[in-house]
C-alpha positions as CSV (number, residue, x, y, z in Angstrom):
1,X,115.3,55.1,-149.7
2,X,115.7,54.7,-146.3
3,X,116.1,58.2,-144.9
4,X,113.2,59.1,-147.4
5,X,110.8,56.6,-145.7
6,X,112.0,57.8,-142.0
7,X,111.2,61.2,-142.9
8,X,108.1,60.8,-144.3
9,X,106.1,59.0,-141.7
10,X,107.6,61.0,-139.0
11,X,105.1,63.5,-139.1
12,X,102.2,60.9,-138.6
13,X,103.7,59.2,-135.6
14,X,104.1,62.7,-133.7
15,X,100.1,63.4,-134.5
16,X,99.4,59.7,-133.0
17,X,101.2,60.2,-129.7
18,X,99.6,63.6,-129.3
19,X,96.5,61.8,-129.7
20,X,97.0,59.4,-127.2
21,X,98.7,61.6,-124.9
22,X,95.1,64.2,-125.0
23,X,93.3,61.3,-124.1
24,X,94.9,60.3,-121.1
25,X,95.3,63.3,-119.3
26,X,91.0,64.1,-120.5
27,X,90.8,60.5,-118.6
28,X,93.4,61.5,-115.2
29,X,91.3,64.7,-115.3
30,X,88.2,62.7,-115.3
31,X,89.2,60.6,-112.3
32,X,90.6,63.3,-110.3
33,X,87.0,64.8,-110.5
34,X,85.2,61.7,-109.7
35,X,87.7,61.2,-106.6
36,X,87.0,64.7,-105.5
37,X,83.4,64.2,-105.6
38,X,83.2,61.2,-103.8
39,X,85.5,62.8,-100.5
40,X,83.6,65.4,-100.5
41,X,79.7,63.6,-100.8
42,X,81.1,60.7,-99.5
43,X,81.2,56.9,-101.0
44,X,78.3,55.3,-101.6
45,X,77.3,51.8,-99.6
46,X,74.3,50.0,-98.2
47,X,73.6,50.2,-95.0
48,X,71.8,48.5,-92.3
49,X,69.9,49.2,-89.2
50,X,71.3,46.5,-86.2
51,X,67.9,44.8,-84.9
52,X,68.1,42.4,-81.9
53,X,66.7,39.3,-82.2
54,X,66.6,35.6,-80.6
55,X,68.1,32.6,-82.7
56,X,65.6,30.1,-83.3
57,X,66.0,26.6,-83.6
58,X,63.0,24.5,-85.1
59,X,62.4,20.8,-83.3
60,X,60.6,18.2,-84.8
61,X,59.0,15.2,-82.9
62,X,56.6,12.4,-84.6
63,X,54.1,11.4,-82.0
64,X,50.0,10.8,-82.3
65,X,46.7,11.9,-81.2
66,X,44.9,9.9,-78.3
67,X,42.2,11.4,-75.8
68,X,43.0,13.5,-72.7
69,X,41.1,11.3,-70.5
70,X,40.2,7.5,-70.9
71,X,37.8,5.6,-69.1
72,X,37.2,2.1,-68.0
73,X,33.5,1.1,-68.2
74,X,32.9,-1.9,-66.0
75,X,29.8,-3.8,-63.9
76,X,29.3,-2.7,-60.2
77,X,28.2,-6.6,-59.7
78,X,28.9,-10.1,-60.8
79,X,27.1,-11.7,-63.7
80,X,26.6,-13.5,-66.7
81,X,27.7,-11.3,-70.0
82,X,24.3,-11.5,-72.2
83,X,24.7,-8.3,-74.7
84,X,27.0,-5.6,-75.8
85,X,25.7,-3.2,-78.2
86,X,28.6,-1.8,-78.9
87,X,32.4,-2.0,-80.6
88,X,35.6,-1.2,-81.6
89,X,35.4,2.7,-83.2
90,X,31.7,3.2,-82.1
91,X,30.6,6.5,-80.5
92,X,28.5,6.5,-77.5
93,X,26.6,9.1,-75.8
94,X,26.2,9.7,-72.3
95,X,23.3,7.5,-70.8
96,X,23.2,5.0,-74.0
97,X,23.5,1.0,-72.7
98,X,26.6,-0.3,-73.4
99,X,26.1,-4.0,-72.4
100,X,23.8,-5.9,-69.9
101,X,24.0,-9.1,-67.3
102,X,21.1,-11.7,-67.0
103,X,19.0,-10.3,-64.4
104,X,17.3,-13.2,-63.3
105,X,18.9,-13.6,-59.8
106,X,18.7,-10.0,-59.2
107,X,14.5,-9.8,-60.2
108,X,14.2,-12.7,-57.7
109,X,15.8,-11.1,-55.1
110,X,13.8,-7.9,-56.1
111,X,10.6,-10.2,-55.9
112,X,11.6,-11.6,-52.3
113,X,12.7,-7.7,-50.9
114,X,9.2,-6.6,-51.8
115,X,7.5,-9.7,-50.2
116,X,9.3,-9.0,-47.0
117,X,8.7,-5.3,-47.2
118,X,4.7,-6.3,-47.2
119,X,5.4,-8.3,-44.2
120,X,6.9,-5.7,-42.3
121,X,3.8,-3.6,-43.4
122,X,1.7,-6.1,-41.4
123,X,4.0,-6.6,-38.6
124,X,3.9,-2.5,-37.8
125,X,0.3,-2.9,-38.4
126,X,0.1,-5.2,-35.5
127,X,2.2,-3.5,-33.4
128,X,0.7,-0.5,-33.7
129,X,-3.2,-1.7,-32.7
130,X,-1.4,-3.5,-29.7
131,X,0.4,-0.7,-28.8
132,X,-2.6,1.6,-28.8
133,X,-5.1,-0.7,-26.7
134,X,-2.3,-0.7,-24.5
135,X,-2.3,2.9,-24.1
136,X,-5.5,3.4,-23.5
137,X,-6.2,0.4,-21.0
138,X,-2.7,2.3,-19.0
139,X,-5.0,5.5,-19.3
140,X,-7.9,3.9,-17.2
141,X,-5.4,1.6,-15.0
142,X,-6.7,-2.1,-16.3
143,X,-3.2,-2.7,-17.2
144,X,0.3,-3.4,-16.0
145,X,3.4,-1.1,-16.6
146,X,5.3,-4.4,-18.2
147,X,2.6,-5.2,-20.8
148,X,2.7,-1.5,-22.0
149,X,6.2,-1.9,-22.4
150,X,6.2,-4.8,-24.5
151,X,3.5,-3.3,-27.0
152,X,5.7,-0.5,-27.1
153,X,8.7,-2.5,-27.5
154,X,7.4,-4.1,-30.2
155,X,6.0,-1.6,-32.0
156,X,9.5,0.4,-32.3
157,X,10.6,-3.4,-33.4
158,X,8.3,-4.0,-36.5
159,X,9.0,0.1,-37.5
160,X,12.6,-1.2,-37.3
161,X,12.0,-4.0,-39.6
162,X,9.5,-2.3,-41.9
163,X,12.7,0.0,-42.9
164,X,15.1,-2.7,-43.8
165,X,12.9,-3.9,-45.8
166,X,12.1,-1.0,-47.7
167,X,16.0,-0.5,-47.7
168,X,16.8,-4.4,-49.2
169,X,14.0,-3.3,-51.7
170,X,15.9,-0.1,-52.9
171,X,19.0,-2.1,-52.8
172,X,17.6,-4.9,-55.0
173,X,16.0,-2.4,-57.6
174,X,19.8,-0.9,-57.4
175,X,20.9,-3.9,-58.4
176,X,18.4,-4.8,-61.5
177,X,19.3,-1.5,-62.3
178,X,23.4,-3.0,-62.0
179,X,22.8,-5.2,-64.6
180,X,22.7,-2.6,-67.5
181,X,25.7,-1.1,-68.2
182,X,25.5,2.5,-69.4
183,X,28.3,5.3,-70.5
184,X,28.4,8.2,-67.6
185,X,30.0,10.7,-70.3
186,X,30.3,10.5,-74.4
187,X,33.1,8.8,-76.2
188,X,34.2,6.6,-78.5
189,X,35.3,3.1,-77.7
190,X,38.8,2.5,-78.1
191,X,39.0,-1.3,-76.9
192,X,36.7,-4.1,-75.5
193,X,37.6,-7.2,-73.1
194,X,35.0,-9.1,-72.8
195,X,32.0,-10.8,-75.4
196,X,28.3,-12.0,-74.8
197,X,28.6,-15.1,-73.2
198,X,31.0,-14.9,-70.3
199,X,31.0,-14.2,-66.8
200,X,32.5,-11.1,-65.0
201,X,33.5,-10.2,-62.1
202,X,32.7,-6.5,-60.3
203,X,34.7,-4.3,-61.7
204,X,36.6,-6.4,-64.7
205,X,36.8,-3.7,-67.4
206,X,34.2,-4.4,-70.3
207,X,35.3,-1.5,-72.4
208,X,37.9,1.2,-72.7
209,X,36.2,4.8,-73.5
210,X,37.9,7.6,-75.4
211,X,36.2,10.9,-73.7
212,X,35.3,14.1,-76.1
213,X,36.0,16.9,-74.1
214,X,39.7,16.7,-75.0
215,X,42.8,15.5,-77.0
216,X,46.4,15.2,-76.4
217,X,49.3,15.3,-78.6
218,X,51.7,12.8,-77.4
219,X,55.3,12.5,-78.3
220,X,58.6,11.0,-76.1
221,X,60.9,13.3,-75.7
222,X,64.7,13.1,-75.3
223,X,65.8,14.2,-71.7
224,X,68.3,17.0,-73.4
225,X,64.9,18.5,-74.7
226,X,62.9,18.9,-71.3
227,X,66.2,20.3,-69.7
228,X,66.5,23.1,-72.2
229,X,62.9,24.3,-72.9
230,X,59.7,25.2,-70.8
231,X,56.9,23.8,-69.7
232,X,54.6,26.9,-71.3
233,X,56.0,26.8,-74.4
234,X,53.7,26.7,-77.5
235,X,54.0,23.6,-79.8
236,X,52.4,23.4,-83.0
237,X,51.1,20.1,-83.9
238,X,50.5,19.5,-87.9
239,X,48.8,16.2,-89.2
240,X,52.0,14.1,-90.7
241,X,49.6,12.9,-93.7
242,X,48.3,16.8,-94.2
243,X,50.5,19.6,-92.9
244,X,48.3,22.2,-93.7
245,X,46.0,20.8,-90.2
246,X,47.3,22.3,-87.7
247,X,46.6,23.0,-84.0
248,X,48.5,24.9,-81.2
249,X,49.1,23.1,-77.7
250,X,51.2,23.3,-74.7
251,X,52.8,20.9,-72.6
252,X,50.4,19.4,-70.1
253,X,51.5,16.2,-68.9
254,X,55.4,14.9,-68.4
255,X,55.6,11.4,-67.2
256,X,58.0,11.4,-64.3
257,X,60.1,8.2,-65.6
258,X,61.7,7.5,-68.3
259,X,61.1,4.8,-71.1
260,X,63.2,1.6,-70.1
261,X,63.7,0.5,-73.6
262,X,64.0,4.3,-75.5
263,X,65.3,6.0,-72.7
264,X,62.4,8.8,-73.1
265,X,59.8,10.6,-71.4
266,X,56.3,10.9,-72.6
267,X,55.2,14.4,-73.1
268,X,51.5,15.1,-72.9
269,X,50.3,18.5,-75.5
270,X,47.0,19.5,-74.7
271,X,45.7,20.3,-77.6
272,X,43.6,23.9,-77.9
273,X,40.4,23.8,-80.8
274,X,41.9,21.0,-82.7
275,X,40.3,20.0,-86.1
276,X,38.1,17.2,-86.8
277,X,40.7,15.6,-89.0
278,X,42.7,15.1,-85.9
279,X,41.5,11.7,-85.4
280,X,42.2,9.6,-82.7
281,X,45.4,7.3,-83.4
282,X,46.6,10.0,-86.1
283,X,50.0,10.8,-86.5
284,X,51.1,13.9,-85.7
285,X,54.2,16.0,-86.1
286,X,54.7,18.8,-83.7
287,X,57.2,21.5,-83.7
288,X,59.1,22.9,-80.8
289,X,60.6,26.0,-81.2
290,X,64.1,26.3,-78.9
291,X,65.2,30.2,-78.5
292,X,68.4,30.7,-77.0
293,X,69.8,34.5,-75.5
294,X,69.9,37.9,-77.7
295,X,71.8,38.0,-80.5
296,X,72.2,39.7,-84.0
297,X,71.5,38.3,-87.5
298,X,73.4,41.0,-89.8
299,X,74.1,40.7,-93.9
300,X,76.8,38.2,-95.0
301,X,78.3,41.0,-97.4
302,X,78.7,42.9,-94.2
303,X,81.3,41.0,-93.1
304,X,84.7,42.4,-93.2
305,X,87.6,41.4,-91.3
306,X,90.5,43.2,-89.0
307,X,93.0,41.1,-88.3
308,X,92.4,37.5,-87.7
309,X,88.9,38.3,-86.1
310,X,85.6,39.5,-87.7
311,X,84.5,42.7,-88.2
312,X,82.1,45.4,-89.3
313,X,82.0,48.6,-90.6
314,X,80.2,51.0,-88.4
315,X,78.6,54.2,-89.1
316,X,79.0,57.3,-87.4
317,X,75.7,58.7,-88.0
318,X,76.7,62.6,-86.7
319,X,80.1,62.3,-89.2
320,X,78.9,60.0,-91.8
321,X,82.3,58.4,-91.3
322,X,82.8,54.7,-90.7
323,X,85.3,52.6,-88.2
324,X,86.2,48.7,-88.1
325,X,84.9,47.1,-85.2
326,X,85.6,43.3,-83.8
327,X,82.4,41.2,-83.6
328,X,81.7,37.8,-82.5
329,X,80.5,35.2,-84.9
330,X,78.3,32.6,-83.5
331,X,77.1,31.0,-86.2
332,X,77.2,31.1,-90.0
333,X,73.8,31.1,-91.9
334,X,73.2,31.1,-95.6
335,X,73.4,34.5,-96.7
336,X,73.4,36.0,-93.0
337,X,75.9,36.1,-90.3
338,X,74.5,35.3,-86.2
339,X,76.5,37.6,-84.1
340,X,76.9,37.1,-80.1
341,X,78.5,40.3,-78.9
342,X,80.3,43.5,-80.6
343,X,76.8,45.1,-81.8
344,X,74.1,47.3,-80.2
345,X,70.5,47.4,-81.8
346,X,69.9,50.5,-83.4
347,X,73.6,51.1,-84.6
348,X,74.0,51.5,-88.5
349,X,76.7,49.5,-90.1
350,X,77.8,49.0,-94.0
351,X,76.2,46.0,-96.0
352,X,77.1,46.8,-99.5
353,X,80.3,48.3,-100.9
354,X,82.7,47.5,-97.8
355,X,85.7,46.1,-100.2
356,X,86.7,49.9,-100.5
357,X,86.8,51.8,-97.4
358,X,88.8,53.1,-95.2
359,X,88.9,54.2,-91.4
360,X,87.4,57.6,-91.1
361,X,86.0,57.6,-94.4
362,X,83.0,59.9,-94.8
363,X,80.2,57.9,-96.5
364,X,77.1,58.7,-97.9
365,X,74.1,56.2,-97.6
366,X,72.1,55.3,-100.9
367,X,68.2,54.3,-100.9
368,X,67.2,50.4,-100.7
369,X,67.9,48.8,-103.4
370,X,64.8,48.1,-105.8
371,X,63.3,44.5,-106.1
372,X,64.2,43.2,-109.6
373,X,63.7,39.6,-110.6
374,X,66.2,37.1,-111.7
375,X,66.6,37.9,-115.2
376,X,68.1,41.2,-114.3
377,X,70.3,39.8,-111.1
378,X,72.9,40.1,-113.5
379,X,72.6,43.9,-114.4
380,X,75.0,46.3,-112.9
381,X,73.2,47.8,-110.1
382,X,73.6,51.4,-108.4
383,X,76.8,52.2,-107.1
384,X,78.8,49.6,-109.4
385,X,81.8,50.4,-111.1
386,X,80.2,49.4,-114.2
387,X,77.6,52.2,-113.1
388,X,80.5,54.9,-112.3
389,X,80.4,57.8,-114.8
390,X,83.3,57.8,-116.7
């Protein structure tokens, strides 16, 4: 029974190793064409085109929004406080009375100017008849030199004195006029010192004005930060509570000395067109962008290695053949690599495919790849081995 079986099924193994023996060689034959193909077109990959560029680094610094230029509103004489029309937050326009003195000593002395100015009047009217009579009784020779002197004399006396006192009357209207004080440019009124009631001296600060005509940014600023960046850079200021307020500034003001407690320096940003929103007191955010020399930003799938160092695959764009060249990796980047030194802008180099060359290889450059969305990240994509005809 044995024999019987072996010689029976014999037959049908023989057909099955044909079978499988025809299909492997159709499959070598397949390959062989495939390989051919591919050294004579080339081998697929993505490419792409070096581009020099500057590595950015974003810094942020909280600071706030106060004016460019404050003032100090304050009496030009001494008094008793009797009014102040204005406070805290208030906007003021240029001219408008911001608080006033008693004037009572200042009218009398206005009264007693104007009474001495109408005696001087009299007094050059005087002089002047004297001195005339005088003149004419020298003209006809009934008088002595001496006498004409002294009516001249005291002519160019009482003229003297008519003056002052038309100067201690200016002067006494200058000073009713000193006991109103009034805002020499608009603003808005950041802080007052002193309420209805109280004496002052000249000059004691009555209130602290905010002017229009500008607004600064102002931040401290580590040392490290004012070593490594320009004064004419371009900062970007954003509202902390609304980022979408923005306003472009550069640095105007650095204060020569550090902060004794913080250890740093106040920055001043001038601020160029900025919104109404940017109130004064507002926090602010601005962002300082630090570039540092030329370098190159190139794919993270480019990156292949020779060695122990980096390297790329470079195309030969009169061959269409690639070499392995060293690079320099400064920094590592989601999805990009920052490169210092090894590449040239302009110079093509292989993104896509790299796991399967060789030096010298010819290589043939396929079109960007299409934008698909996320469902179909996962679908083989040109050039795949999935993709490969069989």
């Amino acid at each position: 029974m044995t024999h019987l079986s072996e010689t029976r099924f014999r037959p049908a193994c023989m057909g099955l190793v044909r079978s499988v023996a025809a299909t492997a060689l159709v499959l070598a034959l397949a390959a062989c064409q495939n390989e051919q193909a591919a050294t004579t077109e080339g081998r697929p990959v993505r490419v792409v085109t070096v581009e020099a560029g500057k590595l950015a680094n974003d810094v942020q610094l909280s600071g706030e929004i106060q004016a460019e230029k404050n003032v100090g509103l304050a009496f030009r004489i001494g008094g008793r406080v009797t009014e102040r029309s204005v406070n805290v937050g208030d906007s003021v326009k240029t001219g408008q009375v911001i608080a006033r003195l008693a004037p009572t000593l200042e009218q009398n002395a206005l009264t007693a100017a104007r009474a001495a100015l109408e005696a001087a009047r009299g007094e050059v009217d005087t002089a002047r008849g004297t001195f005339a009579r005088q003149e004419g009784l020298m003209a006809q020779g009934f008088t002595t030199r001496p006498r004409f002197d002294q009516a001249l004399k005291a002519q160019e006396v009482a003229q003297a004195q008519l003056e002052n006192a038309e100067a201690q009357v200016e002067l006494a209207q200058d000073r009713l006029g000193f006991t109103d004080l009034r805002a020499g440019v608009a603003g808005v009124v950041t802080t007052r010192n002193v309420e209805p009631g109280e004496v002052v001296q000249p000059g004691q600060i009555v209130v602290q004005l905010a002017r229009e005509d500008g607004r600064d940014a102002v931040f401290n600023v580590p040392a490290r930060l004012l070593e490594t960046q320009a004064g004419d850079s371009t900062i970007r200021v954003a509202l902390a509570d609304a980022p979408t307020v923005t306003a472009l500034g550069r640095v105007r003001e650095v204060a020569p000395q550090a902060d004794p407690v913080t250890r740093t320096f106040q920055v001043r940003v001038g601020l160029q067109d900025p919104p109404e929103a940017m109130r004064l007191g507002s926090t602010v955010v601005g962002t300082l962008e630090l570039t540092s020399d030329s370098v190159v930003s190139i794919p993270a799938s480019a990156l292949a290695q020779q060695g122990l160092s980096p390297a790329v695959w470079v195309v030969d764009p009169a061959k269409s053949t690639v070499s392995l060249r060293n690079v320099d990796v400064l920094r590592f980047d989601p999805g990009q690599v920052i490169v210092s030194q090894g590449l040239e802008p302009g110079e093509i180099i292989v993104s896509g495919g790299i796991q399967a060359l060789h030096l010298g290889q010819r290589v043939r450059q396929l079109p960007p790849a299409p934008e698909v969305d996320r469902n179909a990240a996962a679908l083989p994509q040109p050039g795949h081995p999935a993709m490969s005809p069989s």
